[in-house]
C-alpha positions in Angstrom: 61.9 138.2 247.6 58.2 136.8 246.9 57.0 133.9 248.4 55.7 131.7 245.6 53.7 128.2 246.1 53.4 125.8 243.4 51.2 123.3 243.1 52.0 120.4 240.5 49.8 118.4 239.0 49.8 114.5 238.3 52.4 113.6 240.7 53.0 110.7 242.7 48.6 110.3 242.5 47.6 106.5 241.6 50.7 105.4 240.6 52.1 108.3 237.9 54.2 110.6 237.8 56.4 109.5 240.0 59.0 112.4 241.5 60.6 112.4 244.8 59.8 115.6 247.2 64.0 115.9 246.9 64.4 115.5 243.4 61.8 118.4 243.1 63.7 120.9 245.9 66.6 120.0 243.3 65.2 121.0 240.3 63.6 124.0 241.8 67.1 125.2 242.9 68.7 124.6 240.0 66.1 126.7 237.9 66.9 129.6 240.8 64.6 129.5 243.1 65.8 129.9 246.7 65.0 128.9 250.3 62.8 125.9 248.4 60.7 123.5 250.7 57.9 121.0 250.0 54.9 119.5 251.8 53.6 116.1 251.6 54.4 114.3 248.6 51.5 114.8 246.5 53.6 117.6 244.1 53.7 121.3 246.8 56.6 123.2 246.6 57.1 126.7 248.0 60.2 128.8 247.3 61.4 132.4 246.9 61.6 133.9 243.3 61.4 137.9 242.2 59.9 136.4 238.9 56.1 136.6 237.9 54.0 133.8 239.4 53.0 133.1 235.7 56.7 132.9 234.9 58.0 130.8 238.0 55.0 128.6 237.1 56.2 128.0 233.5 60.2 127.6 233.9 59.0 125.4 236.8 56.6 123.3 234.3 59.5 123.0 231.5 62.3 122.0 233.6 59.5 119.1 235.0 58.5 118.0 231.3 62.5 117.5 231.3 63.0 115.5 234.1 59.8 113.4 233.9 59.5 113.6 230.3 56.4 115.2 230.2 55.0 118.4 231.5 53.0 117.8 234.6 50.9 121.4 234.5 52.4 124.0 237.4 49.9 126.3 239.3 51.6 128.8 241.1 49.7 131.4 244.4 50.6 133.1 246.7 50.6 133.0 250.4 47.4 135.7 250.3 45.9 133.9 247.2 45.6 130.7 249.6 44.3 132.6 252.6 41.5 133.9 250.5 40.6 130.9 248.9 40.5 129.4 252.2 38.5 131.9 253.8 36.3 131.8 250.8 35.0 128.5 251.2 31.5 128.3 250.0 30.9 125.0 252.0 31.6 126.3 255.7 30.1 123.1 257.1 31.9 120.7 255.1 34.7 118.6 256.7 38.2 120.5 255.0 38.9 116.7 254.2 35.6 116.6 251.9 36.1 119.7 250.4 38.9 120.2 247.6 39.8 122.7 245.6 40.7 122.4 242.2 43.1 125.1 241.1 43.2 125.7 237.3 45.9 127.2 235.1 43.3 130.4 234.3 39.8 131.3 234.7 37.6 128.4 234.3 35.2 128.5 231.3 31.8 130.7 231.8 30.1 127.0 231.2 32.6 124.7 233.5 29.5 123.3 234.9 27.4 122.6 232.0 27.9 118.9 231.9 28.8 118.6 236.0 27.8 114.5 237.0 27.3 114.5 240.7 25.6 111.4 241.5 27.0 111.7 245.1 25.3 115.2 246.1 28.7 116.0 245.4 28.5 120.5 245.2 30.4 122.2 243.3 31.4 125.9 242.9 33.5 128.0 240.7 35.5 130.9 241.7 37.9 132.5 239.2 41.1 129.5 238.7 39.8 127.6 241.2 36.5 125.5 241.9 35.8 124.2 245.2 33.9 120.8 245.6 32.4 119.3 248.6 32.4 115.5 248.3 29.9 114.9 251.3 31.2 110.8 251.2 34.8 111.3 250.4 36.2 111.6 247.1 38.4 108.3 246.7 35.0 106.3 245.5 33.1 109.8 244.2 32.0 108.9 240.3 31.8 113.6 239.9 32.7 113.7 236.4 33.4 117.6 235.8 35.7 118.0 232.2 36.3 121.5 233.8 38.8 119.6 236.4 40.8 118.0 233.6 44.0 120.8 233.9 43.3 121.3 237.1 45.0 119.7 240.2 43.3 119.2 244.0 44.2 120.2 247.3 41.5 119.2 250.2 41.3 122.4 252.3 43.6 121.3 255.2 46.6 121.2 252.9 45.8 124.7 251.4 45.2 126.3 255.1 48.8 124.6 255.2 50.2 125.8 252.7 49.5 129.6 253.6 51.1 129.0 256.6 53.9 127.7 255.6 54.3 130.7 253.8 53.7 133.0 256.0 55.8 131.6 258.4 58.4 131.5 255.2 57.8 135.1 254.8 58.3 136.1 258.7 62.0 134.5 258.1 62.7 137.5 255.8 64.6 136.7 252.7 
């Protein structure tokens, strides 16, 4: 059975959407997803489903929007999705703490960067559902104002060089 990873937007980030990493294993395994795990608290959630990514990613989002009361917006990869974007990167120099990747729920917009504010010497660059974006002084204080980013949610490139391995190492346990 695939290995899906699902990244969830809006949760337990300054102060909303508050959902515990157990609460979340719960839900997942009550919607039917097995051998479920999560990392870190910001909202990551691996687990084994023969459904569509698409269609993990939407049962996943609903059975959220019931529990918190509002849908928090569910991306959903795959272990060689994450690997690629990793290897991707299009800022090799940058710390993997500076850089994040924003994954979106479908292709960003041919004009996502038409009205990019990057007063920092903040870069940005768009690849398919996901643009990367070097923060050379951190994000916390950045003031990058990028409406492309407003479905999206971010992962700094650590946690998504993480994330691949968790699920490989998921998908060497067999299933």
């Amino acid at each position: 059975m695939p290995v899906h990873i699902a990244l969830l937007r809006a949760v337990n980030v300054g102060g909303t959407g508050k959902l515990a990493m157990s609460d979340l294993k719960a839900l997942c395994e009550k919607v039917g997803f097995s051998d479920v795990k999560t990392y870190i608290q910001s909202g990551n959630v691996l687990f084994r489903s023969d459904l569509p990514a698409a269609e993990a990613a939407k049962i996943l989002d609903a059975a959220l929007a019931k529990f918190l009361g509002k849908a928090p917006g569910v991306m959903v990869r795959s272990r060689s999705q994450l690997e690629m974007i990793a290897k991707n990167n299009p800022f090799p120099d940058a710390k993997p703490n500076y850089l994040m990747v924003n994954f979106l729920p479908e292709k960003a917009p041919a004009d996502a960067l038409d009205k990019l504010v990057a007063p920092d010497g903040e870069e940005v660059h768009v690849a398919g559902r996901e643009i990367y974006v070097h923060y050379p002084n951190g994000s916390g204080r950045s003031k990058l104002k990028l409406p492309a980013l407003k479905h999206a949610t971010s992962r700094n490139l650590n946690t998504v060089r993480t994330l691949a391995e968790l699920a490989t190492e998921m998908e060497g346990a067999g299933g």
